[in-house]
N, C-alpha and C positions, 0 to 999 in steps of 0.2 A: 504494500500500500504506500502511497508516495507520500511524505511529508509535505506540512504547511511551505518549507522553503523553497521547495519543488514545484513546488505548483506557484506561489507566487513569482519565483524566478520564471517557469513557463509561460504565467500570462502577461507578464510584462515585457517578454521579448519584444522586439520588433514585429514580429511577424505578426500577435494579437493587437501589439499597441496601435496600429493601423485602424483597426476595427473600434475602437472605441466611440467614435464619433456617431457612431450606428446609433443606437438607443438616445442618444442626445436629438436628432435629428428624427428620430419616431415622435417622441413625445413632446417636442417642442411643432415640430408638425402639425402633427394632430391636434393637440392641443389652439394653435392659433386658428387651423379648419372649424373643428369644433365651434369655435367661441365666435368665428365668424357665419358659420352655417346658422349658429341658435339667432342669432341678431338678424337675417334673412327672412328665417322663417318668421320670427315675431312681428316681420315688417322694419324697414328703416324706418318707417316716421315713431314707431313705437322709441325707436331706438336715438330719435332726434327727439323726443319730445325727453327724455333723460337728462340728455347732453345740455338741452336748453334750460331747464329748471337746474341744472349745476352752474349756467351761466358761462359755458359753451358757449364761443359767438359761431354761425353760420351753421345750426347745428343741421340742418339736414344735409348740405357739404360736406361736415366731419363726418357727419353718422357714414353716405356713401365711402369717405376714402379709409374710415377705421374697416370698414367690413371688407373693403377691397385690398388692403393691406395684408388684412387676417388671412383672408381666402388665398391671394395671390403669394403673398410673405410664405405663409404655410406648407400651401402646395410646393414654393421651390426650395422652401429647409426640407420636408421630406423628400423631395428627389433627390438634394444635394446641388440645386443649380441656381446659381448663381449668387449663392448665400450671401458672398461678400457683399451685394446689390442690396439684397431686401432686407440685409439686415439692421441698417439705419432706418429705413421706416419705421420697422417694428421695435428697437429700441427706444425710439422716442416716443412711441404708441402708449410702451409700455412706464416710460414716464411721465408722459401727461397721466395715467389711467395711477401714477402711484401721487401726484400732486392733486389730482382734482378728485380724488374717490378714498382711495389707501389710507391716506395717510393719517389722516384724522385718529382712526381705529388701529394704531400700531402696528407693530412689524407683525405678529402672531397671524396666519389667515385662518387658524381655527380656533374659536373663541365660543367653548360650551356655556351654553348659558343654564338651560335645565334641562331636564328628561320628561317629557311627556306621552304619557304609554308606553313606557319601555324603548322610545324614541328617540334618540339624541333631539336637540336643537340648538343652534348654534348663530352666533349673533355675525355681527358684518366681518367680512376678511380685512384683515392689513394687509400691508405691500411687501410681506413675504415671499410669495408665489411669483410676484410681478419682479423682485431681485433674482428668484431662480430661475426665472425664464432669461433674462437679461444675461447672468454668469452663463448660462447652457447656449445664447447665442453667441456672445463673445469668444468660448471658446471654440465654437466651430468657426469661425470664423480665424482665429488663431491658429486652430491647429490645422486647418486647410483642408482641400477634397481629399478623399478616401476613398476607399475600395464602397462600389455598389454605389456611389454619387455621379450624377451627369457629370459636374464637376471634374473627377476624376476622370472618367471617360475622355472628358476633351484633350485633360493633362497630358493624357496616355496617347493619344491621337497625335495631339500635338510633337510629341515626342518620338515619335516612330519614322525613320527616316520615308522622304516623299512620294518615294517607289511603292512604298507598301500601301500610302494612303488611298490609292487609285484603289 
């Protein structure tokens, strides 16, 4: 049976350290799809009429470019394309959403308040979630394309002498 040193030496080679960015790019993915699909369905003006009672100017503007951010930001963090692109929209998406909403309610985004029926309930999130989305984009963007990213693809393309690209 292989000891702890063994396997941590294994998965920090080179060869897994590549893959890492994988699960950062799922769930930061998904996660901005998500949040923009549910604001679609609800309707943007539901989603303007938020932004304007926060005091949000041009809120049905922002409401279209937050949800077009999310959908489009999202879709190419989980491909892997063009991270280094979308990832200042959604950076700063992600701090307006921690100055005009978060912040108030602290860092904590899970704040139990009582049990009702054997239910959790749980009162407003802080700008906890909104920091680890932010650290999880930076670092893809850091640590650069990877295997299974359009990204990568191109790098790999790019780098393949001209003869072969035909």
């Amino acid at each position: 049976m292989p000891n702890l040193g063994s396997i941590q030496s294994m998965m920090t080679s080179k060869r897994w350290m590549q893959y890492a960015a994988l699960p950062l790019r799922l769930i930061v993915g998904y996660g901005f799809i998500a949040h923009g699909y549910a604001k679609l369905q609800k309707g943007p003006d539901a989603f303007a009429a938020i932004l304007s009672a926060t005091g949000v100017p041009a809120p049905h503007l922002i409401s279209w470019v937050t949800i077009l951010t999310e959908l489009i930001g999202g879709a190419a963090v989980l491909l892997g394309a063009l991270v280094a692109w979308v990832s200042l929209p959604m950076i700063v998406l992600l701090v307006v959403a921690i100055v005009t909403v978060h912040l108030p309610y602290g860092f904590s985004s899970i704040k139990l308040m009582r049990i009702v029926d054997g239910r959790a309930q749980f009162g407003p999130p802080g700008y906890e979630c909104d920091l680890l989305y932010i650290a999880c984009i930076l670092a893809l963007v850091l640590t650069g394309p990877s295997p299974f990213s359009f990204d990568g693809y191109l790098l790999r393309r790019s780098r393949r002498p001209l003869a072969e690209r035909a």
